[in-house]
DRENGU-58037 format. One line per field, with one value per residue (C-alpha): residue in three letters; x, y, z. Coordinates in steps of 0.001 Angstrom, whole numbers, plus 500000, padded with zeros to 6 digits. Each point is the difference from the previous one (the first is absolute). Last residue first. Layout:
BEGIN
residu: (Ala ...) .
c1: (X ...) .
c2: (Y ...) .
c3: (Z ...) .
END
This chain:
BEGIN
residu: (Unk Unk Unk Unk Unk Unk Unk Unk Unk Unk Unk Unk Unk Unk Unk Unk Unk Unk Unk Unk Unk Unk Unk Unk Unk Unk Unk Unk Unk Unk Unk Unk Unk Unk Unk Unk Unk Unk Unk Unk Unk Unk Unk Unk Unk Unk Unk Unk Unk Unk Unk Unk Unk Unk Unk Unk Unk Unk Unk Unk Unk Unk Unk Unk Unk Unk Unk Unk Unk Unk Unk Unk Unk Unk Unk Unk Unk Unk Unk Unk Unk Unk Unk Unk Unk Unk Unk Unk Unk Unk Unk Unk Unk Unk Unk Unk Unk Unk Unk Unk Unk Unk Unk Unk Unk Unk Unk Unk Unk Unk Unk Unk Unk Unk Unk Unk Unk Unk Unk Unk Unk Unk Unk Unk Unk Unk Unk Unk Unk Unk Unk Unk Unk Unk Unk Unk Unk Unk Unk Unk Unk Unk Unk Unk Unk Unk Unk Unk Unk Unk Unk Unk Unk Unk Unk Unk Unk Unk Unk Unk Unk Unk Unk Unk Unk Unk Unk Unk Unk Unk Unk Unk Unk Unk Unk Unk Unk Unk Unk Unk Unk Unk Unk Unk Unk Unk Unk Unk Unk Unk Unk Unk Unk Unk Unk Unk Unk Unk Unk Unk Unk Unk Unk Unk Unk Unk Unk Unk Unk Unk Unk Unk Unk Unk Unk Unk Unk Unk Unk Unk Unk Unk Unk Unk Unk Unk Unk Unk Unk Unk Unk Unk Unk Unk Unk Unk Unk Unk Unk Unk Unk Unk Unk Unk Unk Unk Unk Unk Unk Unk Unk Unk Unk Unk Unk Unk Unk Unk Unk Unk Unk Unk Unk Unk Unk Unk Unk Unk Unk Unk Unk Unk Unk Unk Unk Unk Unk Unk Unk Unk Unk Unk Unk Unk Unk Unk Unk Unk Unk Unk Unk Unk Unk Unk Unk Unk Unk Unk Unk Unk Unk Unk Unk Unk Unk Unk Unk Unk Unk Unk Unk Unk Unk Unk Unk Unk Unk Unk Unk Unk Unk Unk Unk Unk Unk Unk Unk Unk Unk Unk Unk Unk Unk Unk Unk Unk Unk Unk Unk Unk Unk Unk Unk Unk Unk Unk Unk Unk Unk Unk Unk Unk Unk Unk Unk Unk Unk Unk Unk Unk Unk Unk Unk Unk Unk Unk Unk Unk Unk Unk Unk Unk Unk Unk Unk Unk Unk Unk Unk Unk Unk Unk Unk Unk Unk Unk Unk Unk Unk Unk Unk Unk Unk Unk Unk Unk Unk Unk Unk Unk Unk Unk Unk Unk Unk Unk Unk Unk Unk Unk Unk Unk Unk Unk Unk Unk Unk Unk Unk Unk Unk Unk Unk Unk Unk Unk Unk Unk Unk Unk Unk Unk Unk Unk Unk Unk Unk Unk Unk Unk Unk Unk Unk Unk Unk Unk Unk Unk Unk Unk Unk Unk Unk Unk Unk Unk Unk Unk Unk Unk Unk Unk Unk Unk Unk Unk Unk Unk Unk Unk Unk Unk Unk Unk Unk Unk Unk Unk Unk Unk Unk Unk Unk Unk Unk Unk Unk Unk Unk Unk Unk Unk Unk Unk Unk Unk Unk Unk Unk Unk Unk Unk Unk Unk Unk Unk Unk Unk Unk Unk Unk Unk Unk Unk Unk Unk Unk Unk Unk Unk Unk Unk Unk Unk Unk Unk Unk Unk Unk Unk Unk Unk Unk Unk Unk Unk Unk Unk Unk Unk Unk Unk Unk Unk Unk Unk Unk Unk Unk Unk Unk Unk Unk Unk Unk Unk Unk Unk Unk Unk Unk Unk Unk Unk Unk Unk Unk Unk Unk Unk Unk Unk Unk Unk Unk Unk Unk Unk Unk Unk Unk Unk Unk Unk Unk Unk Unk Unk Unk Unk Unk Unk Unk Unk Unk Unk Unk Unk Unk Unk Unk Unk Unk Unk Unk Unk Unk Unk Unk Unk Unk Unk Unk Unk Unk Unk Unk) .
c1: (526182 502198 497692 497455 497057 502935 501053 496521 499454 502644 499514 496363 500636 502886 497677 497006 501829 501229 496264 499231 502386 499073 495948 499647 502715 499400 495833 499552 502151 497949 497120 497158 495993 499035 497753 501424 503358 497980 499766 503782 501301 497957 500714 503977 500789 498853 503164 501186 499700 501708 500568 497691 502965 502619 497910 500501 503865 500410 498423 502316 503110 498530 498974 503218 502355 503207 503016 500903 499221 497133 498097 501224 498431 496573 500097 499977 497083 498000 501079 497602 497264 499411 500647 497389 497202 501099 499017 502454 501873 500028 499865 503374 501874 498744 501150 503556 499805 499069 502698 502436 499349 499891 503786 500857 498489 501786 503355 502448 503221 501211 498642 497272 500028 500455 497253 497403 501644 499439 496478 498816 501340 498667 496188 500605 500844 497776 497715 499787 499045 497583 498400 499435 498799 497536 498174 499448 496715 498407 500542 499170 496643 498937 500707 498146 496869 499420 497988 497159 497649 500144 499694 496440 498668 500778 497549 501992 499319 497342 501252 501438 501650 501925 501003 501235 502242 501174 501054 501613 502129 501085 500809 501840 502231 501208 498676 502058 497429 500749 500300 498034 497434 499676 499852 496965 497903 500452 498504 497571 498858 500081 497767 497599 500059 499255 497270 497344 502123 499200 500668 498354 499608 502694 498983 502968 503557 501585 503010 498488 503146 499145 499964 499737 496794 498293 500000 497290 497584 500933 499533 496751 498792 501133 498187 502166 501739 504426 503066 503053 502956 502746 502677 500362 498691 496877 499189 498077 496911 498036 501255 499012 501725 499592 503602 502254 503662 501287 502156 496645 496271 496966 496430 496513 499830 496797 499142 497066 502509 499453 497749 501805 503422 499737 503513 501285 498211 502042 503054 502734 503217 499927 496419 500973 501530 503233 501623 497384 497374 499241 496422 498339 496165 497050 496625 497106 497712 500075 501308 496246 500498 498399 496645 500194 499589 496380 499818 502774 499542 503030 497920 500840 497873 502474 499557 503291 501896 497984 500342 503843 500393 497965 502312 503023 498310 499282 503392 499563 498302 498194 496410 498203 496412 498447 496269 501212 502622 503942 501260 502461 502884 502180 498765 498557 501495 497291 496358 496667 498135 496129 500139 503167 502054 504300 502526 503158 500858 502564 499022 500991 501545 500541 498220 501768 497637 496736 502336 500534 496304 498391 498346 496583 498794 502956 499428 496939 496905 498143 500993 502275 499819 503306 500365 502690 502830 501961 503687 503491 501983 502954 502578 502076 497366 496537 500944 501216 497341 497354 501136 500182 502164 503163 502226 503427 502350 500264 500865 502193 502175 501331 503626 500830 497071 501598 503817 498508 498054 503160 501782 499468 497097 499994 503102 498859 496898 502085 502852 497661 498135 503568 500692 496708 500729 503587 499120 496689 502208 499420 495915 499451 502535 502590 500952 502940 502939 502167 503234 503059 501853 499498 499811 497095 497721 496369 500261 499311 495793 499619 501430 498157 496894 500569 500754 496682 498204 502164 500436 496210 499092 498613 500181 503353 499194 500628 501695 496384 500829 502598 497815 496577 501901 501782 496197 498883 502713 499600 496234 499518 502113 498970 495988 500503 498758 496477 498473 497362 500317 503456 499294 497198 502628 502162 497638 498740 503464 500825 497961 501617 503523 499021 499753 502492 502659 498469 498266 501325 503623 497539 497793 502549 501648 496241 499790 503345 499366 496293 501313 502824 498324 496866 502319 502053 496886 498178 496057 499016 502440 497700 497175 500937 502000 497250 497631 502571 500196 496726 499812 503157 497882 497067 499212 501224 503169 500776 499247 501859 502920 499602 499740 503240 501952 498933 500564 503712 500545 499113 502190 503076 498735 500443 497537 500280 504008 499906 499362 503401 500674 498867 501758 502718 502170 502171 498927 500237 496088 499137 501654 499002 497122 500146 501528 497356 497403 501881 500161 496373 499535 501656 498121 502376 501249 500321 503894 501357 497906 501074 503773 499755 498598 502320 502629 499454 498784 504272 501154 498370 500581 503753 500286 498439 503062 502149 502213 503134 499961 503217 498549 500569 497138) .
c2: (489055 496613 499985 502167 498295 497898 504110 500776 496495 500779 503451 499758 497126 501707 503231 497879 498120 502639 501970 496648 500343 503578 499356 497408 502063 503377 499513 498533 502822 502471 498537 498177 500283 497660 502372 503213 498841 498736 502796 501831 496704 500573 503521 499436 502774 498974 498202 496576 497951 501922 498351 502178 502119 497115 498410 503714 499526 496118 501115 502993 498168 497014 502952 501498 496653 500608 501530 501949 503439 499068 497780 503193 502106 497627 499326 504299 500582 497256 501551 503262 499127 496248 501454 502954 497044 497776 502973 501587 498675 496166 500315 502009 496871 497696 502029 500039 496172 499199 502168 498752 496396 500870 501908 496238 498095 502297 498914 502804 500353 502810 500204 502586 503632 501138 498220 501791 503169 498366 498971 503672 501600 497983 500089 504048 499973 502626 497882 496912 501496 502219 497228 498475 503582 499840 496513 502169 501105 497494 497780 502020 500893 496119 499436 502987 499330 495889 499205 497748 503215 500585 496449 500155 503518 497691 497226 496454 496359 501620 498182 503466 501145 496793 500077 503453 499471 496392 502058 502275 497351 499598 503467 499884 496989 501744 497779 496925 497490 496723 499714 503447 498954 496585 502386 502084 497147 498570 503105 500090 496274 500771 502881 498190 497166 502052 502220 498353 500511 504007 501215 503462 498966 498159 497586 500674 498687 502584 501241 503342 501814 503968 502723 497596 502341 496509 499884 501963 498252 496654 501543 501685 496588 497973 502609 501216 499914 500476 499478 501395 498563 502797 499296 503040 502919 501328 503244 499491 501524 497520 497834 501829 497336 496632 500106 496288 499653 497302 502386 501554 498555 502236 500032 500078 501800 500287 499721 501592 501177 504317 500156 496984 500773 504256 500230 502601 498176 496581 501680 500718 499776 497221 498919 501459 496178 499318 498566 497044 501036 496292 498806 497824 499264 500249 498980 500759 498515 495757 500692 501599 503073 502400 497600 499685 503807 500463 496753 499257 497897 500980 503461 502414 502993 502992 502718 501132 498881 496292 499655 500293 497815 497129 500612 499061 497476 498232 500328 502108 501013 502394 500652 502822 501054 503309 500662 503438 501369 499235 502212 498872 502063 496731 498643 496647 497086 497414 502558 499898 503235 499298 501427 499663 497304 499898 497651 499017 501783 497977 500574 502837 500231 503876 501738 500283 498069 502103 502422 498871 498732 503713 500738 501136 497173 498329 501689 497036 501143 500043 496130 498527 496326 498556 496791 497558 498151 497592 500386 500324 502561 499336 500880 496375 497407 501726 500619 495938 498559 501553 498575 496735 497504 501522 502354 499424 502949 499762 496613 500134 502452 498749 500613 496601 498915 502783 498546 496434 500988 502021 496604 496830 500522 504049 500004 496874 502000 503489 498050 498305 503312 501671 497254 499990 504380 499529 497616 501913 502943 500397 498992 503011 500730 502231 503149 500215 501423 501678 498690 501768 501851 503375 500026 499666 503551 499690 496484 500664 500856 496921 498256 502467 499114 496177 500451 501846 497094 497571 503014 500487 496508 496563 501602 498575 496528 497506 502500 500740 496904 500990 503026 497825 497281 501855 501263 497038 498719 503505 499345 496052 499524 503690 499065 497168 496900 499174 498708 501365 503121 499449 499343 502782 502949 498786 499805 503423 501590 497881 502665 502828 498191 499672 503578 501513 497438 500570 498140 497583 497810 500591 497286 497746 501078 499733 496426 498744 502051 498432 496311 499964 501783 497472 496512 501457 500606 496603 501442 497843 502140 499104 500734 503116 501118 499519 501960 502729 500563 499718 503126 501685 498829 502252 501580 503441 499005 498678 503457 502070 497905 501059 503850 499819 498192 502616 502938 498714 499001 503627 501731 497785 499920 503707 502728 501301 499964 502034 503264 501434 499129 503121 502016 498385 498495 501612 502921 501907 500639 496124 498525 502847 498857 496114 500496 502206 497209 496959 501646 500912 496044 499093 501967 502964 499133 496586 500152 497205 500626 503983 498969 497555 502597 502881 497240 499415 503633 501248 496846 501473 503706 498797 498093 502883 502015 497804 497296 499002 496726 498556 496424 499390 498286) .
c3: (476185 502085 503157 499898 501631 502089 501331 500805 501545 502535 500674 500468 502328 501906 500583 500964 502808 501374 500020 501991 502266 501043 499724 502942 502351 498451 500027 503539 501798 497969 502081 497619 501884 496592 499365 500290 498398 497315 497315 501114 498521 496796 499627 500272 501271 503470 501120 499850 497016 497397 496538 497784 498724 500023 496977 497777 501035 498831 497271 499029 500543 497582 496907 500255 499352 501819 498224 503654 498883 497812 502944 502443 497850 499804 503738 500551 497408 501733 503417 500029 498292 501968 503451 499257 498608 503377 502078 502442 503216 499482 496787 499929 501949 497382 497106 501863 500557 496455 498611 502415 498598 496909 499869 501871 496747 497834 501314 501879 497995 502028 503351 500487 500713 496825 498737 502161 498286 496188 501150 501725 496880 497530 501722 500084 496447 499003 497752 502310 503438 498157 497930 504039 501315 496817 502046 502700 498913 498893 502085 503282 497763 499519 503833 500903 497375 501176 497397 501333 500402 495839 499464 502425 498149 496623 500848 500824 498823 497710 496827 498693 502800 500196 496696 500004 502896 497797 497595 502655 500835 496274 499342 503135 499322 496635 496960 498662 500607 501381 503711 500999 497266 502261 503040 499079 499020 503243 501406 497378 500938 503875 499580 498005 502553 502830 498418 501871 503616 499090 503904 500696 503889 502132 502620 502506 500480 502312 498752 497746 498231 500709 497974 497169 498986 499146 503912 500616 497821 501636 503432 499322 498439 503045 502156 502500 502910 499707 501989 498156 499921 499490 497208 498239 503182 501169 501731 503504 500437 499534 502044 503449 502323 497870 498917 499990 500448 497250 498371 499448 500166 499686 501339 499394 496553 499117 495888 498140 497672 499849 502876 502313 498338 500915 498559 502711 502611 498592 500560 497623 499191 497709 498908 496749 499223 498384 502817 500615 503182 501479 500209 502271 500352 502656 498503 497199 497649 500579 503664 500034 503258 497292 499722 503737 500517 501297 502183 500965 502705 502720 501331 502361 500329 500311 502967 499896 502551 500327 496104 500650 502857 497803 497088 501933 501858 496988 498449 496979 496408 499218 498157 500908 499952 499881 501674 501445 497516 498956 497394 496878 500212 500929 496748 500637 499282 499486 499471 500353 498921 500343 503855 501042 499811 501197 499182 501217 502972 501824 503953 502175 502602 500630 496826 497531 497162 501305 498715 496561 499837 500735 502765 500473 501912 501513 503613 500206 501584 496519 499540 497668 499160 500177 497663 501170 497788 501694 501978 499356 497622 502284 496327 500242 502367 498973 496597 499653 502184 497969 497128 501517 498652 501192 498124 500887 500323 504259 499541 503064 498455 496631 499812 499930 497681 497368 500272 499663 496977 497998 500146 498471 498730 499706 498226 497469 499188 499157 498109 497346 499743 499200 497705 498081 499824 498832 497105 499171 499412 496136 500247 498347 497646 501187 498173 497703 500636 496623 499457 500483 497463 501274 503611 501870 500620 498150 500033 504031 499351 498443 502992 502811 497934 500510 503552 501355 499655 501819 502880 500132 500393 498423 496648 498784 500994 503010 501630 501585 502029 501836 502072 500127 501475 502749 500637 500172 502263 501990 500314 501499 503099 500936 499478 502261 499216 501692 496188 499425 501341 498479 496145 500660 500941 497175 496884 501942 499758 496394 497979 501590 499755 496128 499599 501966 497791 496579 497853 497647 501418 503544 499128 499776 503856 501559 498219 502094 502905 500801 498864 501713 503257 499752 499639 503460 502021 498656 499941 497332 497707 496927 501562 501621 496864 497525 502668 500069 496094 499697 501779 498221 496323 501482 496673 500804 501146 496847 498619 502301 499373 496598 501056 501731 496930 497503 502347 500656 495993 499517 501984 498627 496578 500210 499869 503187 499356 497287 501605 499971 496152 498192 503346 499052 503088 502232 498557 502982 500211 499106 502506 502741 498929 500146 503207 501389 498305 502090 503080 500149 499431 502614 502158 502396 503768 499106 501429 497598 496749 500310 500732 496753 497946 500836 499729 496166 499312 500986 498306 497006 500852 500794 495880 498795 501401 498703 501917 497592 499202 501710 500470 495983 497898) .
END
């Protein structure tokens, strides 16, 4: 290839699309996803790519190796095997700080090499919260190592992220374009990066030994993150939801009568309504249209005086027996929990008025925690945001239904309804199953993943309604349809272009190894601003040019640039740092000085054992 390739007008539309996208990802002003189809439009309009051929990507391997791996981690969490999980770990860690975070982040980095990364830090946020209620360590001290571990372990196969399962497609997809003569690339086999991804694991738990944990204690603000003991301590202490639960029996003198719940709730001082009975209809988390009458009786929840003042005002009868809502007071049925909102939820945006959660969910929001300030002051009218901690009474059921929606990642470890622990060893056995044909067989990695789908479905594990609901649609859709900008890239030489000019402005001579190295650096600096799918489709095509360019081998630049995607540490678009920011109470300060090094220390060690993987091909 020759740096003075000529720049065609495809070639600007390309680069043109390119930087639309990464402008739209950067400001947020329009979804992701929105992006993505007006690209793969305008794509498929200018002929950019066949209009036969525009609509491949949703049924790639790529897109379906990511709905196969979401609904199997559906499965296993299904039967409970993250619950056992944290009793095994309790035991075995026998409550040793440093022995619990190895072995927490160590098995939280396997599992993620098969499910991916949003999903296995929702499973690990109430391994986590319950490892330090029991425990006294600090929820900070304990998330970003798991979540460092989550990241570098999914390298651990080619399905353990988007960016590993996008690459294989985006290497079939570049035969189209290399130079006559030169031999075709093949896809990697499953368990091709397992060298990188032991390494990068390896490197993750040593960091946070030896360093990473004295940086996070040091920044750690009088224990602030810990959760105590005392569950009641801990919402009392961080979100001042103090006090017991009181009935309030209302009389026909009281100004309540008449109202409805949503403005008995403004009224000046008062309590946190939680439930509300009248006559046969007894309800936790009440509609706020729901009418309060002579003879009603609320439950809330406050400082004694508090609610004392307020049955005084307005003609309340006080009571602390409960004796007409005990049964919805039962920790065993219902209680306060904590949820953060993940990026990808249709919370975003919106209040909790304008989504009617006690009618539609049976769920009260009490409160909300951002950037560590918290909101009680009319909550519910406040539009919510990726990575807001939401404080939440409910049923446990109510809660558990709600949050199959993933519109919210629950952190509070709660007795979960729905489980199947009977099919535990069934679903372990398929799962199993699933990998040893992975090893052996010669099949495409998604036809075998979704063998073990069907599998699962079949033996009850999961019903189809719940696969369906594990899929996360946004994430599969973003795939799908910028994977075409990457075949664009390739076919009008815009990747060729943009490698023979960044060539140009490097020293003659320059080694491969060094070319890597500012690949991985550049693909790191995109994730950090757009998502690691967008990073992965637009510098694959550019690491394989340069590869050609420089006589380096194609299929090492482009893995050491599909790793780089996911390496990003520090900001929000990453969805599983932007998953415990909220609840670890993480400052952006926090994140660049723990995560910087550490994203260093990833780039040189995917580098490295990139380069030894290949060494003499």
């Amino acid at each position: 290839m020759e740096s003075g390739l000529t720049l065609t007008n495809d070639m600007r539309l390309v680069l043109g699309l390119v930087a639309f996208t990464m402008a739209m990802f950067v400001f947020d002003r329009i979804r992701a996803d929105l992006v993505a189809l007006v690209v793969l439009v305008v794509l498929g309009v200018t002929g950019l790519v066949a209009p036969e051929e525009i609509f491949s990507g949703f049924s790639g391997n790529a897109v379906i190796s990511i709905m196969a791996t979401m609904v199997l981690g559906a499965g296993l969490d299904r039967t409970g095997a993250l619950n056992r999980l944290a009793g095994w770990l309790l035991r075995r860690g026998h409550g040793i700080e440093q022995r619990l975070m190895l072995m927490t982040t160590a098995i939280a980095g396997l599992n993620s090499s098969f499910m991916q990364n949003p999903s296995v830090m929702a499973l690990y946020l109430p391994v986590a919260s319950r490892l330090s209620t029991r425990t006294g360590m600090a929820l900070s001290r304990l998330l970003l190592p798991l979540a460092a571990a989550i990241v570098m372990g999914a390298a651990l196969t080619m399905v353990g992220n988007s960016p590993l399962i996008l690459l294989n497609d985006l290497l079939v997809s570049a035969n189209n374009n290399l130079p006559s003569g030169m031999a075709t690339l093949e896809p990697l086999s499953m368990f091709a990066p397992a060298p990188v991804g032991l390494a990068l694991l390896v490197g993750s738990l040593l960091y946070f030994r030896f360093y990473g944990n004295r940086k996070l204690a040091e920044e750690e603000t009088g224990g602030e993150n810990a959760t105590p003991s005392s569950t009641e301590g801990y919402f009392a202490r961080t979100y001042g939801l103090d006090g017991d639960v009181y009935e309030l029996a209302v009389t026909a003198d009281s100004p309540l009568v008449g109202m409805t719940l949503g403005e008995a709730e403004n009224l000046h001082d008062a309590p946190v309504l939680l439930a509300l009975k009248t006559g046969n209809d007894t309800r936790l988390a009440p509609p706020a249209d729901m009418r309060i009458w002579v003879g009603s009786v609320l439950g809330v929840m406050g400082r004694r005086q508090q609610v004392a003042d307020f049955a005084q005002n307005h003609f309340l009868r006080m009571s602390s027996r409960l004796r007409n809502l005990g049964d919805l007071f039962n920790p065993a049925r219902a209680g306060i929990s904590e949820a953060v909102v993940p990026p990808t939820s249709t919370f975003i945006g919106k209040t909790a008025r304008e989504m009617r959660l006690r009618q539609r969910l049976g769920i009260s929001l009490l409160a909300i925690n951002r950037d560590k300030q918290v909101i009680r002051e009319d909550v519910r009218s406040v539009p919510l945001r990726a990575g807001d901690m939401l404080v939440f009474h409910s049923f446990w059921q109510d809660l558990a239904q709600a949050a199959r929606s993933r519109d919210f990642a629950v952190v509070t470890d709660y007795p979960k309804g729905e489980q199947r622990p009977h099919k535990f060893k069934i679903a372990m056995a398929i799962f199993a199953f699933t990998i040893l044909v992975a090893l052996f067989a010669r099949l495409p990695v998604s036809l075998i993943l979704m063998t073990g789908v069907a599998g699962m479905l079949l033996a009850g594990v999961l019903k189809m309604d719940e696969a369906y609901a594990a899929i996360n649609w946004k994430t599969v859709f973003l795939t799908a349809c910028l994977i075409p900008l990457g075949w664009a890239m390739d076919s009008s030489g815009a990747a060729a272009w943009v490698a023979g000019n960044t060539l140009d402005r490097l020293p003659e001579g320059t080694p491969p190894w060094v070319l890597q190295i500012v690949v991985a650096l550049l693909t790191t600096g995109f994730s950090l601003v757009i998502s690691h799918v967008g990073a992965t489709i637009v510098m694959v095509p550019i690491a394989i040019n340069l590869a050609l360019a420089v006589g380096g081998d194609p299929t090492a630049f482009a893995l050491v640039t599909a790793l780089s995607a996911s390496n990003n540490f520090m900001t929000a678009s990453n969805p599983v740092i932007s998953m415990i920011t909220g609840p670890a109470g993480y400052t952006s300060r926090q994140l660049w000085r723990v995560g910087g090094p550490l994203s260093l220390l990833y780039s040189a060690i995917a580098v490295t054992v990139v380069n030894l993987m290949f060494w003499g091909r």
